[in-house]
N, C-alpha and C positions, 0 to 999 in steps of 0.2 A: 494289219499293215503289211504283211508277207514276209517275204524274208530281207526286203528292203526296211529298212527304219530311216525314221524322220530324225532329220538334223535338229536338235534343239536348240530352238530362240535362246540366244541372252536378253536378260530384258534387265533394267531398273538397276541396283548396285551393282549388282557382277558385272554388266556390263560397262557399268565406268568404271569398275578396276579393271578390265580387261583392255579398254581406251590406255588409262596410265599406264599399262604395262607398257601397249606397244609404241606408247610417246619416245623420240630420244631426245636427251637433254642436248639443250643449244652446247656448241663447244666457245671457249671464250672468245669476247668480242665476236660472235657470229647474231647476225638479223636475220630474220624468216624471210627468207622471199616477197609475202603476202605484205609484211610491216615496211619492206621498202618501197612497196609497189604506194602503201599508203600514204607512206611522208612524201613520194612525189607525187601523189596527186594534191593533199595538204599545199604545198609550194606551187603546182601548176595553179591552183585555187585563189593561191596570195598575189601571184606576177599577173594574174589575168585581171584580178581586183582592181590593183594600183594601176595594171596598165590602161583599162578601162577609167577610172579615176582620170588621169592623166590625159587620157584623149575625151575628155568631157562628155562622156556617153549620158544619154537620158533616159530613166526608170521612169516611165509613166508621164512623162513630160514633168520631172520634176529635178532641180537641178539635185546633185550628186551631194552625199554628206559623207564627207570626207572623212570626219571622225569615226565613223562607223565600219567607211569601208577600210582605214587603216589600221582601226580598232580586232578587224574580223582577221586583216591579213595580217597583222602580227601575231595572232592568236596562229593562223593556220603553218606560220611559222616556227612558230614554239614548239606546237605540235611535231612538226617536221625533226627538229632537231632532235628532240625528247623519245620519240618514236625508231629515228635512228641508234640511239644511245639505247635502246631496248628498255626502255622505262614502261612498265605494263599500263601505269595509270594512264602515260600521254594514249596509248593504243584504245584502252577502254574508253577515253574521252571522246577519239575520233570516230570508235565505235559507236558512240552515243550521237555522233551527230551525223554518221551514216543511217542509223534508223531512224532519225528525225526527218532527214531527207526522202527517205522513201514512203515514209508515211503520210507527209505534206504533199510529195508526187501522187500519189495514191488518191488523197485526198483531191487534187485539183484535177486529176483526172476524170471524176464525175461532173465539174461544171463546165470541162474543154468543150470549147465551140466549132473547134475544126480540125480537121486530121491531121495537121501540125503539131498543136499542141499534145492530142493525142498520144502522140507520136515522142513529142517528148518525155513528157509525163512517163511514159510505159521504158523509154529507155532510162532516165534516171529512177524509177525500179527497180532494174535492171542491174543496172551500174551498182548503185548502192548497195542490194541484197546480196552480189556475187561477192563485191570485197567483204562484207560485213559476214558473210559465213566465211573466207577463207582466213579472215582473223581471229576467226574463233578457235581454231585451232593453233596457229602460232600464237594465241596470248595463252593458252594449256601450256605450250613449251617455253612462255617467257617465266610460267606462273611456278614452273616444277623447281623443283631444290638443286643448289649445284652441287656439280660432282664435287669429290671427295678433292680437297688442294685448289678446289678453283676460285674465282673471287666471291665474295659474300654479298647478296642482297643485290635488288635491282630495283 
């Protein structure tokens, strides 16, 4: 190798201690950036629902079921609120239904019939993967221990 030497990989545990180290703990009542960017899509999610509800939109030429879509957007509400109050599970839950999203996109992506669809398909990929990794690290810094004096439990 000469007189230069190779920087050596972290790889497998050290490397996630090395992660925790350089985590900083949230300071009180503080959201990650990525967690607020979520609860407003959550909300953007809920007002687009009911609004569509509301102006009698048609799924397939089939009329609108209301319990579902009130059902979904109370949910994306909950979410919202719970996700702002830095509660990790509401985060992991919306996480859960950002990868269900893109994998359903994914998936309808191989029977798109025309570059629209396409087009959507590949952009809600998109959407979904970018927030879904940027919470993966603010739910790290919802998940660490609080500082010494500060409040208990999230």
């Amino acid at each position: 190798m000469g007189s230069r030497e190779r920087k050596r990989r972290v790889r497998g545990e050290e490397a996630a201690e090395l992660a925790r180290r350089n985590l900083e703990p949230l300071a009180p009542g503080e959201v990650p950036g990525a967690v607020k960017v979520a609860a407003a899509v959550a909300v953007l999610l809920a007002l687009a629902n009911i609004g569509l509800l509301a102006a009698g939109f048609d799924v397939r030429g089939e009329d609108p079921k209301p319990v579902g879509v009130i059902g979904f957007s109370g949910l994306m509400g909950f979410a919202a609120v719970f996700m702002l109050k830095g509660r990790y599970w509401a985060v992991l839950g919306f996480q859960a239904l950002l990868a269900l999203t893109a994998i359903i996109a994914a998936l309808a992506l191989m029977v798109a019939s025309n570059l629209a669809a396409a087009v959507l398909c590949v952009g809600l990929m998109l959407a979904a993967g970018t927030l879904f990794w940027f919470l993966v690290k603010a739910m790290a810094r919802l998940q660490m221990p609080q500082r010494p004096g500060g409040p208990e439990g999230r």
